[in-house]
C-alpha positions in Angstrom: 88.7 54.4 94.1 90.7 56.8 96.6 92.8 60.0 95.9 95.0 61.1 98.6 97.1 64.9 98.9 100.5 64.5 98.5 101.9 65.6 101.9 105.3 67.8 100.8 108.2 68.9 103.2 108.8 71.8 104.2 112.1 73.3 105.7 111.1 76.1 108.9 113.8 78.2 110.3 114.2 77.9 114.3 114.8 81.0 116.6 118.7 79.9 116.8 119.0 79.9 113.0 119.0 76.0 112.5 116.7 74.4 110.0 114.2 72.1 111.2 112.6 69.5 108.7 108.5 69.3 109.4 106.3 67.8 106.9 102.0 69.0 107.7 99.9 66.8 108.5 98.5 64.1 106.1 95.5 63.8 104.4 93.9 60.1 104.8 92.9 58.8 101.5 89.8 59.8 101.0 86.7 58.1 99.0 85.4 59.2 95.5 82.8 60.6 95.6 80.2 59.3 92.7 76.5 59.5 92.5 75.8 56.5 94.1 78.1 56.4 97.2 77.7 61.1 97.2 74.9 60.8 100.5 76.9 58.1 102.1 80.3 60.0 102.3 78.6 63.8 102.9 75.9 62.4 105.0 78.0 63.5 108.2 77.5 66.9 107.3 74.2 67.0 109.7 75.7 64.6 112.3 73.9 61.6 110.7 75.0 58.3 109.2 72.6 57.6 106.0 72.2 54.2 105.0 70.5 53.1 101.7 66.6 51.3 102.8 64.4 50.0 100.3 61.4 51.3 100.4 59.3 48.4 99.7 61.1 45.6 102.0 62.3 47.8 104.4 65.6 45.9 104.3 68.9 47.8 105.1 71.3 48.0 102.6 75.5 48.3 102.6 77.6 49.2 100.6 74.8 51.2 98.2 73.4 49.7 95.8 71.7 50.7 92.6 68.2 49.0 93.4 66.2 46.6 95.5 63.1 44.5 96.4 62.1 41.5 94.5 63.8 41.3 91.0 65.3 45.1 91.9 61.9 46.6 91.1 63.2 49.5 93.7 65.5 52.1 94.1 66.6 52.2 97.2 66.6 55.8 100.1 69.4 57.0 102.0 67.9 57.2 105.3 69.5 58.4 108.8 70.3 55.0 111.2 70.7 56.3 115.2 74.3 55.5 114.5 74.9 53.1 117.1 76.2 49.8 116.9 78.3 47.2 118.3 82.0 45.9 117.4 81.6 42.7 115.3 85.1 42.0 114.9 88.8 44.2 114.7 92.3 43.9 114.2 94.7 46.5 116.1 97.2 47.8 113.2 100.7 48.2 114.6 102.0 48.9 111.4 102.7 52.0 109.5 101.1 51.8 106.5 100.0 55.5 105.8 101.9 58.8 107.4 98.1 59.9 108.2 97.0 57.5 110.3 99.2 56.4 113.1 100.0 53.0 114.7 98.3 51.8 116.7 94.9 51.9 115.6 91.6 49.8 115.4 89.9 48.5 112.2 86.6 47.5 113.0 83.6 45.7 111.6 80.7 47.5 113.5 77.2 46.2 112.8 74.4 48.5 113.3 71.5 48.5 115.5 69.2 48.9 113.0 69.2 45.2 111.1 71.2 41.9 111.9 74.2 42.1 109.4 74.2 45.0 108.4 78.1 45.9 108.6 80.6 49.0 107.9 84.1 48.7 108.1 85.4 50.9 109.8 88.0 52.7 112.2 87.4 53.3 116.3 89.0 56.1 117.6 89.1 57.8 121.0 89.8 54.5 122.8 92.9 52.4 123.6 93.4 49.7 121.2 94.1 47.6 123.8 90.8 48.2 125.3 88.5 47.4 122.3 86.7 44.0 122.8 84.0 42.1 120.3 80.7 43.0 121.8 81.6 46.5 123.1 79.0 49.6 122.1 80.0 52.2 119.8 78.3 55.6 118.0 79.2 57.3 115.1 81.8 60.4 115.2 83.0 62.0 111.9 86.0 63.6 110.4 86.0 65.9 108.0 87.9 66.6 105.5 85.9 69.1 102.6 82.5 68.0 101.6 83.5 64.2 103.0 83.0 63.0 106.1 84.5 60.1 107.4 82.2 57.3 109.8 84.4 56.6 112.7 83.5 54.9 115.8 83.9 55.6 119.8 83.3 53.6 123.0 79.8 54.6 124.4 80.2 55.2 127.8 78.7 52.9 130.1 74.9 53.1 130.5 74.7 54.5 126.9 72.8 53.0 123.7 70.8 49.8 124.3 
């Protein structure tokens, strides 16, 4: 479930007198935070992605999850990943669908180093749309926004990661 801020106009007066319409900048919709999903959306905090690992398998595990291992004997750990990863699929987004994020931008599927499908959506930011390809490297970046912090993804630069 997501709330978002309302983003409200306001009307600012110019030097020469004439009113000038600016609305501030929009808040993204941003997750909910619950016990169960809490360390994955505040993990950035530190500069580290946590993913859920159960501690008897050692198998990765996302979206969390309330247990794991055979017949969910186990509760699995948040537990920090390098955050690196590589673009599984994306779409570039031309369209406008929220006043916070603006067109053009990349969804992506990134899987992570750490285990063979093991996924996040996500967005990649700091590149050119045009320029993202399936394959590419990425890291984890963050935005925050209060106590949540937001997984994005960014080009490595060549010679970086793997």
């Amino acid at each position: 479930m997501y709330h978002t801020i309302e983003a409200r106009t306001r009307v600012n007066s110019s030097p020469e007198g004439i009113g000038m319409t600016t609305a501030p900048p929009a808040t993204p919709p941003l997750p909910r935070l619950t016990p169960e999903t809490e360390f994955f959306w505040t993990s950035g905090a530190d500069g580290l992605l946590r993913i859920q690992r159960c501690p008897e398998t050692g198998t990765w595990y996302h979206p969390p999850r309330p247990d794991c291992g055979p017949h969910g004997a186990y509760v699995p750990v948040p537990t920090p990943v390098s955050g690196l990863g590589t673009v599984f699929s994306f779409t570039v987004n031309r369209q406008p669908f929220l006043p916070s994020i603006v067109p053009p931008y990349v969804v992506a599927i990134v899987e992570l180093d750490e285990q063979e499908g093991l996924q996040l959506m996500t967005r990649l930011v700091n590149c050119d749309p045009e320029d993202v390809r399936i394959g590419q490297r990425v890291r984890v970046v963050f935005e925050q926004h209060g106590e949540i912090y937001l997984p994005f993804f960014e080009p490595l630069t060549d010679g970086a990661g793997r």
